[in-house]
C-alpha positions in Angstrom: 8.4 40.2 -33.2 10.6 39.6 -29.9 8.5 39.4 -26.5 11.5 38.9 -24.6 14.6 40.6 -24.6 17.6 38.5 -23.5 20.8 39.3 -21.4 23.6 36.5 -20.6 25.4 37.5 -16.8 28.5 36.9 -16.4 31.0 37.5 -13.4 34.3 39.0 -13.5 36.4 39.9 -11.0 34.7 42.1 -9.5 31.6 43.2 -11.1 28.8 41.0 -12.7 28.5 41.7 -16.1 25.0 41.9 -18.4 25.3 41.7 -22.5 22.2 42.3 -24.1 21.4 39.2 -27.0 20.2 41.5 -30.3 20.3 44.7 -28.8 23.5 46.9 -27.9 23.3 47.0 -24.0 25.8 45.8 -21.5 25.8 47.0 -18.2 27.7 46.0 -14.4 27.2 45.9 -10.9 28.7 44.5 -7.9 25.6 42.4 -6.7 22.8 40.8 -8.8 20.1 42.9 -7.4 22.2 46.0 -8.5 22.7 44.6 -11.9 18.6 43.7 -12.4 18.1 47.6 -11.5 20.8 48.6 -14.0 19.9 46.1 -17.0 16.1 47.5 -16.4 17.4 51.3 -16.4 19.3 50.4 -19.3 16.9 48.9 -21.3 14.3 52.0 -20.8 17.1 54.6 -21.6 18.4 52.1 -24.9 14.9 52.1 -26.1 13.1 55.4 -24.9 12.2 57.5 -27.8 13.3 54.2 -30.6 10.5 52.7 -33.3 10.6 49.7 -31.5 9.4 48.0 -34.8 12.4 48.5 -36.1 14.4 46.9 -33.2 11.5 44.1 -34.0 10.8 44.4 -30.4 6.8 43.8 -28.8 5.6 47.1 -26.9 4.6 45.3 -24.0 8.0 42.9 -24.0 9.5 41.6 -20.8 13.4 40.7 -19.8 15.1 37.1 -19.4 18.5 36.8 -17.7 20.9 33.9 -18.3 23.4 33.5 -15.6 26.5 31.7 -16.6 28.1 29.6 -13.8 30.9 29.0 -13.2 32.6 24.6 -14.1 31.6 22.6 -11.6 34.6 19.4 -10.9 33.1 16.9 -9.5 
């Protein structure tokens, strides 16, 4: 049973972008702090009401963010 529910960021043009990893949530914002709101609203609203045990997701589960940056040339 998951603990931790993952999201990769990425950054477009002009929104950063959040894709959930095993569960079917994406969400945007223009700044980061925006988008840790919105992937936190998003999560509650994806899962309110859902058998988490059949997501195979822990009750008390918490949520890791992987920011993607962008090639560094050295």
């Amino acid at each position: 049973m998951k603990s931790i529910i993952q999201f990769n960021i990425s950054k477009g043009d002009k929104y950063y972008i959040a894709e959930g990893v095993g569960i079917p949530v994406v969400t945007q914002a223009k700044t980061l702090d925006e988008l840790a709101f919105n992937i936190q609203e998003a999560v509650t609203l994806a899962l309110d009401g859902e058998d988490l045990m059949s997501w195979d997701i822990a009750p008390e589960h918490s949520v890791l963010v992987n920011f993607e940056l962008p090639k560094v040339y050295a």
